[in-house]
Structures are given as C-alpha cells and as structure tokens.
C-alpha positions in Angstrom: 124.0 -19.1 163.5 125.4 -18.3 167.1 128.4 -16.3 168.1 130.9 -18.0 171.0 132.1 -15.4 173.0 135.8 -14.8 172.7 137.8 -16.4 175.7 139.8 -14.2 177.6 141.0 -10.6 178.2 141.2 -10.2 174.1 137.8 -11.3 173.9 136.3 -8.9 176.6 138.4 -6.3 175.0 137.0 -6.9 171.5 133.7 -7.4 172.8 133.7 -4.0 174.2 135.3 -2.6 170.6 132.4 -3.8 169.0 129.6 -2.6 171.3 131.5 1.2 171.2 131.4 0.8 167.2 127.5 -0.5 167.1 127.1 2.6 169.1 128.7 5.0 167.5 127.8 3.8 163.9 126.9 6.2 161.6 123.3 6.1 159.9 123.4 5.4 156.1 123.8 8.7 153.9 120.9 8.1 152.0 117.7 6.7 153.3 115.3 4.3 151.6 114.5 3.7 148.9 117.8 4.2 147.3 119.4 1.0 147.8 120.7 -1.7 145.4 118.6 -2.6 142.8 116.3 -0.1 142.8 114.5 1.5 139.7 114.5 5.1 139.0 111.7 7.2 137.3 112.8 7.8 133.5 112.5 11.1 132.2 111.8 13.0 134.7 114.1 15.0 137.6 115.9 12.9 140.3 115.2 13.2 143.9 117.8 11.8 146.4 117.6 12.5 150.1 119.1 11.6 153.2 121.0 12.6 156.1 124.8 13.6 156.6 126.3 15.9 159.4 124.7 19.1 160.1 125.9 21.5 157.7 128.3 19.0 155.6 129.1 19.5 152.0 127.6 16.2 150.4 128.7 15.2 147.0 126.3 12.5 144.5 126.9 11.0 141.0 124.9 9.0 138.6 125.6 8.2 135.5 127.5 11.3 133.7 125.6 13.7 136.3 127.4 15.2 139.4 125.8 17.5 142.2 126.9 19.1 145.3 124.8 20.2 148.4 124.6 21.0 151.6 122.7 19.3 154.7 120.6 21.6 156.7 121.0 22.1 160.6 119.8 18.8 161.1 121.4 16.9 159.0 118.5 16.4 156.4 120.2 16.8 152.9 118.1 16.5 149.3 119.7 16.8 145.6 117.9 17.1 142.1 120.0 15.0 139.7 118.6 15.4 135.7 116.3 13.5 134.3 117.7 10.1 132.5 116.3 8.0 129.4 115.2 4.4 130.5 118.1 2.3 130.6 121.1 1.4 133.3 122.4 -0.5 135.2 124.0 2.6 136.5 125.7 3.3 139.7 124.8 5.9 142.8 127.7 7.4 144.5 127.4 9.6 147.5 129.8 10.9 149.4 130.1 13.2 152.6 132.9 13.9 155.3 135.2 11.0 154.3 132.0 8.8 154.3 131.0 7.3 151.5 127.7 5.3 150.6 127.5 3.4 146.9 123.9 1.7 145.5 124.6 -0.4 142.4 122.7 -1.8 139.5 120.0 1.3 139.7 117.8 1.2 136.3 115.9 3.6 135.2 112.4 3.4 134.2 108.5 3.4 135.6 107.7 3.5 138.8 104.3 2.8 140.5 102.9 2.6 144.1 100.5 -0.1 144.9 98.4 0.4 147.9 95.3 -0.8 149.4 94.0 -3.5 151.6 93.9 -7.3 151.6 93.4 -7.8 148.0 96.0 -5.5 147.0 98.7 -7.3 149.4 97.7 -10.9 148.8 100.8 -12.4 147.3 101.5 -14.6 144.1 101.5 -18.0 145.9 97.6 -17.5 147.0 96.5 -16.7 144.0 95.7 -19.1 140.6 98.1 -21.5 139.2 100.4 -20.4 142.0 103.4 -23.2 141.3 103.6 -22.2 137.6 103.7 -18.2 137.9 106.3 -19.0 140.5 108.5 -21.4 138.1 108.4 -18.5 135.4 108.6 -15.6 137.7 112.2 -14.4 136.4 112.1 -11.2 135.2 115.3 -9.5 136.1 113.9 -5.8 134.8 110.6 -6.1 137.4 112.1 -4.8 140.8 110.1 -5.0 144.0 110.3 -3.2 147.2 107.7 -4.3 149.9 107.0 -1.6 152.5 106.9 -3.0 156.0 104.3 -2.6 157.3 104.3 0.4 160.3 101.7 3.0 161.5 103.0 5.9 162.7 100.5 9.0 164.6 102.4 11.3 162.9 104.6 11.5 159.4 107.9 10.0 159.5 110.9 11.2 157.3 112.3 7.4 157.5 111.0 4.1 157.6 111.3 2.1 160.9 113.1 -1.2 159.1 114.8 -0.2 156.2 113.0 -2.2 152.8 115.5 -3.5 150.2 114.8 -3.3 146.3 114.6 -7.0 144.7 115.0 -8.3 141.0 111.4 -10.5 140.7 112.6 -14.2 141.0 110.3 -17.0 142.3 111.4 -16.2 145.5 111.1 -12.5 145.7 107.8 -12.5 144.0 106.1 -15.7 146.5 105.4 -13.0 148.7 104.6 -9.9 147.1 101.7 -8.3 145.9 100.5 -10.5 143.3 98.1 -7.8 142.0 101.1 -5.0 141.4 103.5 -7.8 139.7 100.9 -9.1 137.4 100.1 -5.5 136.2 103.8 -4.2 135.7 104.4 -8.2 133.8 101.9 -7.3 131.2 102.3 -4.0 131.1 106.0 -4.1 130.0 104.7 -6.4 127.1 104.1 -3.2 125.5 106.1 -0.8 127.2 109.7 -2.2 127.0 111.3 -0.6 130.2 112.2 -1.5 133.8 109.5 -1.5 136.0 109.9 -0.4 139.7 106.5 -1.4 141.9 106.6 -0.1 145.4 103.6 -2.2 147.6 102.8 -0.4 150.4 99.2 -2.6 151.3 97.7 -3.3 155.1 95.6 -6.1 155.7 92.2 -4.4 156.6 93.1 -1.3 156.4 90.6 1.9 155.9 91.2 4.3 153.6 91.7 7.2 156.2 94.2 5.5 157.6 96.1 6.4 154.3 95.5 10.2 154.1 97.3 12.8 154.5 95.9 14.5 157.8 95.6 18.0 156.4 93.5 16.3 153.3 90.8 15.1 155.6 90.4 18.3 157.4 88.6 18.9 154.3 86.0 15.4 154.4 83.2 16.5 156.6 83.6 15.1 159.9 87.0 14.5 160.4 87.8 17.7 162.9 87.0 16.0 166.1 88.6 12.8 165.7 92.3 15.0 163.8 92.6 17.2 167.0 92.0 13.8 169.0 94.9 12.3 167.0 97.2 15.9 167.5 96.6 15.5 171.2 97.7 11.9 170.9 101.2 12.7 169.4 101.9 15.1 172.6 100.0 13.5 175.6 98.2 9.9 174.6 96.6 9.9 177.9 95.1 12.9 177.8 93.8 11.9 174.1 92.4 8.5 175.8 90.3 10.7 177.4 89.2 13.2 174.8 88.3 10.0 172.4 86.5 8.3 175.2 84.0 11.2 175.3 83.7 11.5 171.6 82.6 7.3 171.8 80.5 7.4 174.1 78.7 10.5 172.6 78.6 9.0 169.4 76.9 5.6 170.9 74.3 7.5 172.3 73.6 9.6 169.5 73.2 6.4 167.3 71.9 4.1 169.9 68.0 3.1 169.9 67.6 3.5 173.6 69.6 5.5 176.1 71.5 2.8 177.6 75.4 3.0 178.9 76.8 -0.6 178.7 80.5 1.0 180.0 78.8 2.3 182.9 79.1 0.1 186.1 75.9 0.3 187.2 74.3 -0.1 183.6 71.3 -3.0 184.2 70.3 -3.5 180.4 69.8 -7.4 179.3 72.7 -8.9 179.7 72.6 -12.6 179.4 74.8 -14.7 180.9 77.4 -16.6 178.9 79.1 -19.9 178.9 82.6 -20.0 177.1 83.4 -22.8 174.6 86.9 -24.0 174.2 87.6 -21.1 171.2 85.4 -17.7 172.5 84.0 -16.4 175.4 80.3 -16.3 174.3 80.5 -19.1 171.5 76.7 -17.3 170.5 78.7 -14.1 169.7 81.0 -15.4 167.8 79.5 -15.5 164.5 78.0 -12.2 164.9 78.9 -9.4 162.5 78.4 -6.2 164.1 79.3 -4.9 168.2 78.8 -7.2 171.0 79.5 -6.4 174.8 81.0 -8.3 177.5 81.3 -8.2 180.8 82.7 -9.3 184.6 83.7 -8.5 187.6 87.5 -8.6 190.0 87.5 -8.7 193.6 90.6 -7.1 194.6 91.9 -6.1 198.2 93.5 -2.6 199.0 97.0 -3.7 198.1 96.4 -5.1 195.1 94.1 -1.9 194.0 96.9 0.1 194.7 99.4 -1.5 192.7 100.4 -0.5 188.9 98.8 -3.3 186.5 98.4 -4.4 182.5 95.2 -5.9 181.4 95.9 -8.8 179.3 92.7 -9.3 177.3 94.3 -12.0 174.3 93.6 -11.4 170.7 90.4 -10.1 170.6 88.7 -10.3 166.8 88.5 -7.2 165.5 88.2 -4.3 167.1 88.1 -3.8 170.8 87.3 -0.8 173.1 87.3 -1.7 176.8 86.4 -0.1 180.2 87.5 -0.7 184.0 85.1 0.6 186.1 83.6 3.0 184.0 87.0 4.6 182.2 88.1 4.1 179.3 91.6 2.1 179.2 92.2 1.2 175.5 91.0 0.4 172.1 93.0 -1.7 169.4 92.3 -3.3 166.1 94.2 -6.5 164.6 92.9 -10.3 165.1 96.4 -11.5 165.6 97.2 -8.2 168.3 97.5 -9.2 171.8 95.5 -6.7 173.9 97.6 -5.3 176.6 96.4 -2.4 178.6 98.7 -0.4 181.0 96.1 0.9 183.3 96.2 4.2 184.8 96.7 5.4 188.6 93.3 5.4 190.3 91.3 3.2 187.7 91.0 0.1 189.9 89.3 -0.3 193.3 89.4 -2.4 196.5 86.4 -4.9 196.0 84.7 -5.3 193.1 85.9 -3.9 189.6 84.0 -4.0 186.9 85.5 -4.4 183.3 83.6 -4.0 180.0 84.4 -4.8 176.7 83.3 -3.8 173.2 84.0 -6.1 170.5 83.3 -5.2 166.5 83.8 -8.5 164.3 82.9 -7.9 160.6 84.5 -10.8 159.0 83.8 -14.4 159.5 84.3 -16.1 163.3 85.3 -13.1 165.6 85.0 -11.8 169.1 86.3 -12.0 172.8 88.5 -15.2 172.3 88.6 -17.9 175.4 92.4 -18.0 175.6 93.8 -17.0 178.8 93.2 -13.5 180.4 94.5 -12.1 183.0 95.1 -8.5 185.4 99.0 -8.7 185.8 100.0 -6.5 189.0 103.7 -5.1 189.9 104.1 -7.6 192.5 104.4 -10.4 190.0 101.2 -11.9 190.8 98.6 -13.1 188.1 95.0 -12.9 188.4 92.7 -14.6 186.0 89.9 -13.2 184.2 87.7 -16.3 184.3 84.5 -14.9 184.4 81.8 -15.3 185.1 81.4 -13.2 181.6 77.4 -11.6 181.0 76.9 -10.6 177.1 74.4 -8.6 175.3 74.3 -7.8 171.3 73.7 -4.6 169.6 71.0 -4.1 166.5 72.1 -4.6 163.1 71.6 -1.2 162.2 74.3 0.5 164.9 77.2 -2.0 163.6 80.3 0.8 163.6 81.3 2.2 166.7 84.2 5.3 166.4 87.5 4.1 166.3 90.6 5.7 168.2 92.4 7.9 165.0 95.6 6.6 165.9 95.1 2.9 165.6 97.1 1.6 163.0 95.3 0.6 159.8 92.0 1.8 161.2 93.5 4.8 162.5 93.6 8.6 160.4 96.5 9.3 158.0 98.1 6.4 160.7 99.5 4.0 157.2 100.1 6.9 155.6 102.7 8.6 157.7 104.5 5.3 158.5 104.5 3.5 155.0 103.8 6.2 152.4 105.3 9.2 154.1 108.9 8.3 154.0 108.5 8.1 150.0 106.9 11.6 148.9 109.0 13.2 146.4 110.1 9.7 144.6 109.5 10.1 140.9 106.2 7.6 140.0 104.9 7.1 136.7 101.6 6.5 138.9 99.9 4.8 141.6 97.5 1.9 141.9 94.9 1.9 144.6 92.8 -1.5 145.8 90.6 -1.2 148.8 87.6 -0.6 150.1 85.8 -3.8 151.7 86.8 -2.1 155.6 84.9 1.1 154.1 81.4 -0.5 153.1 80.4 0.2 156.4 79.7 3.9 155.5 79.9 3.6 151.7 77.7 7.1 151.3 81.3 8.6 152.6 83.4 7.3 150.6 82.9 9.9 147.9 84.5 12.3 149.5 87.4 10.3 151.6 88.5 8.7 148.0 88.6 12.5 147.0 90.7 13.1 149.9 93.1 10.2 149.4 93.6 11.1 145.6 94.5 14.7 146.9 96.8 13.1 149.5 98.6 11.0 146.8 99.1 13.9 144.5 100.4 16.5 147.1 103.5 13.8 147.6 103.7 13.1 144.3 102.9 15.5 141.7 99.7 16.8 140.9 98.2 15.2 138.1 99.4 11.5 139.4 98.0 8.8 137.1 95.7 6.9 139.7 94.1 3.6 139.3 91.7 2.5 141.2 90.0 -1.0 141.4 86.5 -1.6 142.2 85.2 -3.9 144.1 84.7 -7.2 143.1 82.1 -9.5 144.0 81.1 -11.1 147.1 78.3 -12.4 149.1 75.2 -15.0 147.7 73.7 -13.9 144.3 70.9 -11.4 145.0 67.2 -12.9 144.2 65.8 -9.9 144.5 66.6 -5.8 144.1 68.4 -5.2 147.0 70.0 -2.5 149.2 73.6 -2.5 149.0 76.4 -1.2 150.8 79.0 -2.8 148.7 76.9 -1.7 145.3 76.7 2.1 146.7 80.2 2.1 147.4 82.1 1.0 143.9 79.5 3.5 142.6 81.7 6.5 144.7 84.8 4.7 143.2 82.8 5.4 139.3 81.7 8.6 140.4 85.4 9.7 141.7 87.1 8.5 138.8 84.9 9.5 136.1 85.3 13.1 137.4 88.8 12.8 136.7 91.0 13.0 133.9 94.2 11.8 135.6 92.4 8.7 136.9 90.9 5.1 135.5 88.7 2.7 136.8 89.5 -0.6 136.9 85.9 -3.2 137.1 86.4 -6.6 138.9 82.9 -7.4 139.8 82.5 -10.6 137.7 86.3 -11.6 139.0 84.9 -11.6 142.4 83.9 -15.3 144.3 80.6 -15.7 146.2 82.5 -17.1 149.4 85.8 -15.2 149.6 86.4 -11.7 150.0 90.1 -12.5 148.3 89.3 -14.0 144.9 92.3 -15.9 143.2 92.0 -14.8 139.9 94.4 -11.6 140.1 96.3 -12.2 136.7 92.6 -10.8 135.2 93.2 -7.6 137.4 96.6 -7.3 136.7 95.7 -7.7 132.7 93.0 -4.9 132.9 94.9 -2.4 135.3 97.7 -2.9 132.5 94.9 -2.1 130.0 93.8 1.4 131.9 97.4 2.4 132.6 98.4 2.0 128.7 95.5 4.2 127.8 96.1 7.2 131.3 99.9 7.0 131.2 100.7 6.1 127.9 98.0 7.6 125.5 97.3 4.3 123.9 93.4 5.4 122.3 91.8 1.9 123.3 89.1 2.9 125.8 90.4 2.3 129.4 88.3 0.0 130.8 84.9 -2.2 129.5 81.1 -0.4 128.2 81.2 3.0 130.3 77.3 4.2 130.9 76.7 7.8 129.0 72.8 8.4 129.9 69.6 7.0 130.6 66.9 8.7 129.0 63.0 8.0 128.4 62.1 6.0 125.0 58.8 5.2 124.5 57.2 3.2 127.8 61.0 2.0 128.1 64.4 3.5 128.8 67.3 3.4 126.6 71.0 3.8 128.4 73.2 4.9 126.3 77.1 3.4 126.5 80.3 4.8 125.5 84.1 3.4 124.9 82.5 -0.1 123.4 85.1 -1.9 121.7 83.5 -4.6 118.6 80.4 -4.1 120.2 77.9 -5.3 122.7 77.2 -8.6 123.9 75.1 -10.3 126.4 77.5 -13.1 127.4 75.1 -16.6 128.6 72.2 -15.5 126.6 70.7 -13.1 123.7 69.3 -10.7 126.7 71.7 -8.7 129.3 70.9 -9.5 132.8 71.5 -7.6 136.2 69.4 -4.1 135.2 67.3 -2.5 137.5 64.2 0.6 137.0 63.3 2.0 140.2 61.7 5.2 141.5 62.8 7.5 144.7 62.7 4.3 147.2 64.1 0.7 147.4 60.9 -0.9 147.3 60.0 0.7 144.2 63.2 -1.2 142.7 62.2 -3.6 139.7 63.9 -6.4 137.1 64.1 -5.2 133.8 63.5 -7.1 130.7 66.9 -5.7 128.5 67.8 -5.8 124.7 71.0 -4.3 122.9 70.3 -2.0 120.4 73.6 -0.5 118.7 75.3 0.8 121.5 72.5 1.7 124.1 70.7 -1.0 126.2 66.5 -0.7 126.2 64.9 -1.7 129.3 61.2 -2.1 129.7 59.2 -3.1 132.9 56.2 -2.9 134.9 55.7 0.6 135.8 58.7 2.4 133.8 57.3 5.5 133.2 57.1 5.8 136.8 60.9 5.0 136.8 63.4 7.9 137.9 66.8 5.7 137.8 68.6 2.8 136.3 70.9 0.2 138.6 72.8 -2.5 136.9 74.7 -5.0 138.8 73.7 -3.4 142.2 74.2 -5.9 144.8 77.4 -7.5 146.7 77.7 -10.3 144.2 75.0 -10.0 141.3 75.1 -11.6 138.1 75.8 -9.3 135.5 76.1 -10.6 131.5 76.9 -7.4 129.0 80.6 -7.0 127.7 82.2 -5.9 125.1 83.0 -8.2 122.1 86.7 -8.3 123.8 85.7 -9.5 126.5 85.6 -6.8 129.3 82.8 -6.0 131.3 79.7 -3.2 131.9 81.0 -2.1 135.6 78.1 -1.4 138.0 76.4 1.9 138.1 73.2 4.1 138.5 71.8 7.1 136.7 69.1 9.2 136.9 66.6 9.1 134.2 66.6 11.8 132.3 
C-alpha cells in the first residue's frame, strides 16, 4: 500500500505533525520478549524488564500479582513478579508516567531455547511430509518466537527488530524451526502445558560465535583473538590491523613452506586462470579448503588519491583480502556482498595489487564471476576483470583464523545479538544443534561445548537442562577404518554430556543422509529430544537416550563392552550380528573390523590381533553403517573407550 501526500497547507502541516511525533515517540516500556502471546515459565519467579524514564516509579500486574519499581539512571527498569501454576490466558499490565503498555493472552508454562546451526533452523516446509504437518499444524498452546537473526561485537540489552510471539498455525510454523516444534508437539503429549520455544539458530554458525566472551577466556587459545574483538568494539581499524598480524602469523606457523601469498612481491606458483560464466577460476570452485587469487589495477595519481570501496561480489564462504600488501577486510556469508571501505594510503599510482583468500567448505564455492569493481569518490567505476592468477593450498592447512567479530563465525558475535537480549527469562531448558562448521578442529570442541554450556547457564540458571544433538550422518559409507573429524567430534558431544548430570545426549547418526548435510527426517529428532527432555526435566525413569557404552574390558582373546540404559534388550537390526565396531591399538593404521555378537547386555568383539587392541570405536566415520538398538527402536550412538 502507498500513502498520497495530503494536498495543501493542511497536508504539509500534518505531514510535519507526524514526522515530530515519529521523532519523539517513546520506546515501548517493556522490551522483548514480553509481547502478545507469549508464554511464561510456570512455577518459577517472573522476570520483566524494560525501560521507562530515568528514575520513574513503574507499576506491573499479572494475574492477582502487583509490583512497584523504580528505573535506574538510565532508564533500565526490572521486576520479580511470583511464580504462577501453568495456566492463563492472563494479561500483563505496565504502567509508568501516564504511559501505559498492555501484552495480552500470556500463558504460562515451559519454556525452551533452541539454538544451533543449519539443522536446528531448517523449517517445517523442508523437512518430511511437509504439506501434511503443515495442514495439522494448529496447536494454539505451542507459541513461537523466531530471533532475527543479528550479530552484535558486543552484548546488547535489546534486540535490533523487535520478534513477536505466535500461536503455531500452518503459517507461523512454515518457517520455523522444525526441529524445536516437533520436540515441544510430542513433548506436550505427555506433559499437558503451554509450550513457549524461543529459536535463536544461524545458518553456519560456529559455536564460539554463541559464547559468552568471558566463558572462552577460559578455552585455551581464545586470548589473542577476545582482546582483538575488545579493540574492535572501540577502534575497528586499529583491530584490522591487530588481526591481520595474528593471520598472517598463524599462516606461517601452519604453512609447509614459508611463502607470503598477500605479499606483493610473493612469486610462488600461481597459475593463471580463465573465468567461466559462474567463478573466477571454475578449477577452484569445487575445492574444499583455501584458495588464493590474484590481480593487478593500474591507477593514475588522481585516482590513487581518492577515497574508494572494493566491491568484490558474494564471495563463497569466507574471504580475507589484501591491497597491496594490507589487510582491507574479511567477511563470511555466501549471500554477503563484499564491500571494502579502503583506508587512506592503501592504494598507489600505477600498479596495485589485490589478493584474495577464499575458504569454501561446502559444495560449489569461491571467488564468484559476477561483476567487480574499485568504486572511487568521483563516481567513476573501474572493473576488476582480471587477468586473475590462482594457486591452492594443501588439504592439510584448510582453516585459516577468522576475524572474531564476523557474525556467525565470529566470538560470542550470535550470542550478544540473539541470545543476549533474553538472559534472565525463565527456561525450563535449552536445546542445542550444531556442530558441522566446528569439524574442522573437532579435538577442540571438548572444551568450547564446555564453554557454551557455562555460557547458557550463567544467563539462565545454573543447572539449565541442556540438550544436545549429535551429529548425524553424512558423507559416503566408509569401506574401511577411517580417520574422522566428524566421528572425533560427536565423541566431545558424548564426552561433554556424559560428564553432566543437567545434560542429555540426543543420537541422530542413523537419521543422517549420505548426500545432504540437512536430513529431512526431523520429526525422529524431535521424538527423541522429547524422549531425553521427559527423562532431564521431568524425572520420567526411562533411560534418556538409546544403549549408552559402560566399559570395554579384555575377555578371553576378545573384548566384551559392556552397555547400560538398554530398554527390552539388544538387537542387531538387518542381521543376527551388530555391525560398525572397531579394535585398534595407539595408531589409525592399527584400526581393524570386528566380528560382534550380543551377549545379555555387553557386545563381544573378536578380531585379528585383539589382544594387541587398546580401544574400541563403533560407528566412527562421517556416515557409517551402524545396526545395534534397543528392542524400542533407538540407537547405540557412536563412541570410543579404552580397553581396560
């Protein structure tokens, strides 16, 4: 819809009435999440928060519960209402000043957070029998809010566009995370009160990205790259800078040779490239890892002297680019134009030389062939056409640093815009998805998933129910024993949670699909997140999860594991004989097949040189095939142990 103006010296005059009241508007008392519709935490105290006139008396009622406060020096007001049973709908009055602010149809119940990556935000139209869940997706006591999605360097007290609570219809459900509204749908099968699901998710996101900064001062490593990021929130240039020298000393430290691609007068073996109609250097573009690029501007004096933006398109993933040897900027985001305000002194008269660093771990990726260009102050345009020179970088040196501030690669970056804004709402407990952006450095993840639980618990009380999802599969069925990023990495997420008693693991491995990282099937997550939560939050005595390993000790010339919270039994689904275990000594190589047979409740395993054997994998690879359940139907989750 489009406004006419109004015609005339009444229409200028309203015009300008308008604009002075836009102006002068007065923020909302209370800031999200309290809005219509929202859901409440049962039984517990009742946060509210906002924002009123420095000093101002602020009055709140819900329900039959009234409470008076004052706002601070800033303005920033909070109030502790009591706890309520689960029930409603009830309606939030607050008033302050001669302002007034009312947020109807509030129930009160369970809350949970639901936060991860890609999996964790793909919605309920992508995922199986899409049209149907959609027809029946009318469940007026399921509210949603969806987060936007905004990175912040440092922790906001509000969110940057205000999210809304929604009933779950078709419509308001199409969208949201399908793996937090199948959860909460069968989880109030048995527990018969409104459900509030808060999805905060980021495509691709790491899991610094959402941590508190001050709980990864404690994950070895961090320092450099947090003072980096403090730096960044004061001066960002002089933080370009600062990072730029912690790059390039990482590079060398983990390159085989001593070259310095960014450097202009670098030689090294560049090749030169020819562009297709899609990337720059069509033989880069299904490379998984770093590639470089590079070419050269002429400019004259004027134009060197002028202020300019490199536009460098939407470069897939991550870039980090150079201009004559200096560091100019580093972003992340297939879908993010790449524009570079370039600072005072960077470009020369003659020839300039710009370099580009380009990490694509996913599919096609790289320096795309749409138009590029170096736009000066003048107005004037000037292509980036190439001629563009390419070289690739080993396997093994696939991760270059990234800048801590970039949005959901950056450090505590998703937290302080999405999650930040929300600490101190009541939760019943939080579900956590993620982890494919992390199996880069899966030996690490240990600790940062330590770090995150920490960060989740000092916003939100400290024995949080967390549920985690492991990874499911993905990539070609193994034919061999194999080294596995992806296989050492859910085994942090067993190792975290199992040292836990406030969290659950949640085993998706045989939900996965061999050629997509997003596999359909989340109504089978959904079911056994539900599962885990009944037993953490609710003290339902069924085990948690699937078989859990106990031990592996020596029996004979075999080994017997031992397995734990088995429900009916064991089976080997397919066949009389589980599949997917592994004996091997201190290296890979030593790595063997076992023959396996269920005995009771422990699984023997027998193979050439056993007694040599000092651990026991199962399922360890991207995408193995794995075949012992329980007699209901819920999976062994991947796992090693020492023999003892």
């Amino acid at each position: 819809m489009s406004l006419q103006r109004p015609a005339g010296r009444v229409g200028v005059l309203l015009l300008a009435l308008f604009a002075v009241a836009a102006t002068h508007a007065a923020p909302a008392l209370l800031d999200a999440p309290f809005t219509d519709h929202m859901v409440v935490q049962r039984d517990r105290p009742i946060a509210v928060w906002g924002a009123a006139a420095p000093g101002a008396r602020v009055d709140l009622q819900l329900a039959r519960h009234a409470q008076r406060v004052r706002a601070d020096r800033s303005g920033r007001w909070q109030a502790t209402l009591p706890a309520l049973p689960a029930g409603g709908p009830h309606v939030l009055n607050v008033a302050s000043q001669g302002r007034q602010q009312r947020v109807d149809d509030v129930l009160i119940g369970d809350v949970w957070l639901c936060s991860g990556q890609s999996n964790m935000a793909l919605p309920v139209e992508r995922t199986l029998d899409a049209r149907a869940e959609l027809a029946a997706a009318t469940h007026g006591r399921i509210r949603l809010l969806q987060i936007p999605t905004q990175d912040s360097a440092v922790p906001r007290q509000r969110f940057a566009d205000v999210p809304q609570w929604q009933p779950a219809t078709p419509d308001t459900v199409r969208g949201f995370s399908a793996t937090c509204y199948y959860f909460a749908r069968e989880l109030q099968r048995d527990v018969d009160v409104p459900m509030g699901l808060i999805n905060a998710s980021w495509n691709g996101s790491r899991i610094e990205a959402w941590t508190r900064a001050d709980a990864l001062r404690r994950v070895d490593g961090q320092a450099p790259a947090l003072a980096v990021l403090d730096q960044y929130a004061q001066d960002p240039a002089a933080a370009l800078v600062a990072w730029s020298a912690q790059w390039q000393q990482a590079w060398q430290r983990d390159s085989a040779d001593v070259r310095q691609p960014w450097r202009v007068d670098e030689a090294g073996p560049w090749q030169s490239a020819s562009a297709s109609a899609a990337w720059v250097v069509p033989a880069l573009a299904d490379h998984l890892g770093m590639g470089w690029y590079r070419t050269t501007l002429q400019l004259d004096a004027a134009q060197a002297g002028q202020p300019s933006v490199l536009e460098l398109g939407r470069i897939d993933e991550l870039d980090t680019t150079w201009i004559n040897g200096r560091i100019v900027g580093s972003s992340f985001g297939a879908g993010l134009a790449r524009r570079y305000v370039l600072p005072a002194g960077t470009l020369q008269a003659g020839a300039n030389t710009l370099v580009v660093n380009v990490l694509n771990t996913y599919r096609e990726g790289g320096l795309p062939a749409e138009p590029r260009a170096l736009r000066l102050a003048d107005g004037s345009r000037l292509p980036l056409a190439g001629p563009w020179d390419y070289q690739t970088v080993p396997a093994a040196q696939r991760m270059p640093p990234t800048a801590p501030w970039l949005s959901s690669w950056g450090m505590g970056t998703l937290h302080n815009g999405m999650v930040a804004p929300l600490a101190g709402y009541g939760l019943r407990g939080a579900l956590w998805y993620q982890g494919e952006s992390n199996t880069f450095e899966a030996g690490a993840y240990a600790a940062k998933l330590a770090a995150y639980r920490t960060s989740l618990r000092t916003s939100f009380g400290s024995t949080l129910p967390l549920l985690v999802v492991q990874l499911a599969g993905f990539g070609p069925a193994p034919l061999q024993p194999e080294a596995s990023d992806w296989a050492q990495l859910r085994e942090a997420q067993r190792r975290v949670v199992a040292a836990d008693p406030h969290a659950a693991l949640v085993v998706a491995l045989d939900i996965g699909e061999h050629d997509d990282l997003h596999p359909a099937n989340k109504q089978a997550v959904g079911q056994r997140l539900a599962r885990a939560a009944l037993h953490l939050a609710y003290a339902d005595p069924a085990p948690a999860s699937g078989p859990v390993p106990v031990q592996a000790r020596r029996d004979g010339n075999g080994v017997r594991v031992a397995f734990a919270d088995i429900e009916s039994g064991l089976v080997a689904h397919g066949g009389l004989s589980p599949v997917g275990f592994e004996l091997c000594g201190d290296t890979q190589a030593s790595c063997r097949y076992a023959q396996a047979h269920i005995d009771g409740n422990d699984v023997v395993l027998e193979a050439d040189g056993a007694g040599q054997a000092t651990r026991v994998r199962y399922g360890w690879a991207g995408s193995p095939v794995i075949t012992l359940y329980d007699r209901n139907g819920l999976p062994a989750g991947p796992f090693e142990l020492p023999i003892r």
